[in-house]
C-alpha positions, 0 to 999 in steps of 0.5 A: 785183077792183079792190081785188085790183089795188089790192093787188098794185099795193101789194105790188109797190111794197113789194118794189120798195122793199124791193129798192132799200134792199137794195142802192144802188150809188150811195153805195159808188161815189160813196165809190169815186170820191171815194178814188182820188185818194187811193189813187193818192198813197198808192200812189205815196209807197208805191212811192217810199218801198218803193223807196229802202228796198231794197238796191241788188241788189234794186232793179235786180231791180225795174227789169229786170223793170219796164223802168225806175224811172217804169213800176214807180211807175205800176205800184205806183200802179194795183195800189193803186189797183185793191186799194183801190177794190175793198175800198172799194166791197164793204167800204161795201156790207158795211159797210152790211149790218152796220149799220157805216156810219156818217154821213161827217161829224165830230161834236164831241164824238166828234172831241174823244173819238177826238182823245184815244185818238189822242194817248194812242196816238201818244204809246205808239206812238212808246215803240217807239223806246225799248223795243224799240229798247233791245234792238234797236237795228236798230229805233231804225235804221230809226225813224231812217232812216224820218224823211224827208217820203216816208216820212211822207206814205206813213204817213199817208195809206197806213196812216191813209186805205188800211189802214183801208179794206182791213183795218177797211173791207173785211175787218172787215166782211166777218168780221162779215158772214160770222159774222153769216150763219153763227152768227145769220142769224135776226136783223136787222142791228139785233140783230147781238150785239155779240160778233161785232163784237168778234170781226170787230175782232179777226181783222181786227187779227190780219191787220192785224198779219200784214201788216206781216211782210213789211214787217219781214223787209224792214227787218231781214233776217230774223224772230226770235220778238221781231220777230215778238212786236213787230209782233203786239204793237203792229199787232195791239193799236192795229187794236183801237183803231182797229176799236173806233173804226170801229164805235164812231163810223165809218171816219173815225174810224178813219182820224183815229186811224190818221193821228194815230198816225203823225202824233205818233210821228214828231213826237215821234221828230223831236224827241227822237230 
């Protein structure tokens, strides 16, 4: 009798420790927490940067219905705010299910190989100027419009810090995660084809670069099948490379990639342009 207490005592600590590695919510709220500062700048630069871009007519559009320039700022920082928290939170318990987390720390070697695709990246990235923009020059307009320290600040810590967490983060997870329960549910995390992570990485490019639509008919009036070419061609094509670094070394990687993109393309058309 004793030892069949002794036993039930055992399996229900096993079951009790088996459910708490399922699911903790400390880590995801703790990372939650520690990015709202950020997500309520990048939000604000956003807003500020979104609003000076719009023609006079659709800024008043934007006033009457906010009732005044600060309400629609404050506004714009908690709907960010609300987006990235929530696609934070799931996307690290999601993250974790796949086997995607990764230690939030920089190691040397792996800085030194992302610091390299990064450059490389920034450096094809801000070609854009004088590719697309020789047959468009309304391009080479808006890259040189969008030279201001608004417009860096929100590119950077928007599209390098809060894209990654919704688009790598979140909804690369979670296509992992659904691919994973559909087609492979038999096997562990561990044993994940890497297929499905290849696939994750390229539909979340995909929407990454369908995101950026409204973004481009905003700047330019209107979509031609070049802009549309263009934008899927150079979102869709550098998400690859920073999904690649997301499940390769880690989210911070991806946004160390994200960032330096922005960070050497602006440089460059500073320079040169």
């Amino acid at each position: 009798m004793e030892n069949l207490e002794e036993n039930k005592l055992e399996n229900n600590n096993v079951e009790k420790g088996n459910k708490s590695k399922k699911f903790n919510i400390k880590k995801p709220l703790l990372f939650t927490v520690a990015l709202s500062p950020v997500s309520i700048v990048a939000s604000l630069l956003v807003g500020i940067y979104g609003y000076g871009s719009y023609s006079e007519e659709v800024q008043q559009q934007i006033l009457e219905q906010s009732g005044n320039y600060s309400i629609f700022l404050l506004g714009a920082s908690i709907q960010g705010l609300i987006i990235a928290s929530l696609c934070a939170f799931f996307g690290y318990i999601l993250a974790e299910k796949v086997g995607l987390i990764k230690t939030f720390r920089f190691e040397k070697n792996k800085f030194i190989k992302a610091l390299i695709i990064t450059i490389i990246g920034g450096i094809i990235f801000s070609l854009d100027y004088w590719t697309f923009g020789n047959i468009l020059p309304e391009i080479q307009e808006a890259i040189k419009e969008g030279q201001t320290v608004i417009g860096f600040f929100a590119s950077v810590l928007y599209g390098g810090i809060i894209e990654e967490i919704l688009l790598r983060l979140f909804f690369m997870s979670l296509i992992a995660f659904i691919l994973w329960k559909i087609f492979f549910r038999k096997n562990a995390k561990e044993q994940i084809p890497y297929g499905v992570f290849i696939v994750a990485n390229v539909l979340a490019a995909v929407i990454f670069a369908a995101g950026h639509l409204p973004a481009t008919i905003n700047i330019f009036g209107s979509l031609t099948p070049l802009l549309i070419f263009r934008c899927f061609l150079l979102n869709g094509s550098f998400g690859i490379v920073f999904g690649w670094l997301y499940q390769k070394y880690g989210i911070q990687y991806a946004m160390l990639g994200h960032m330096g993109f922005h960070i050497i393309s602006k440089v460059i058309w500073l320079i040169l342009v």
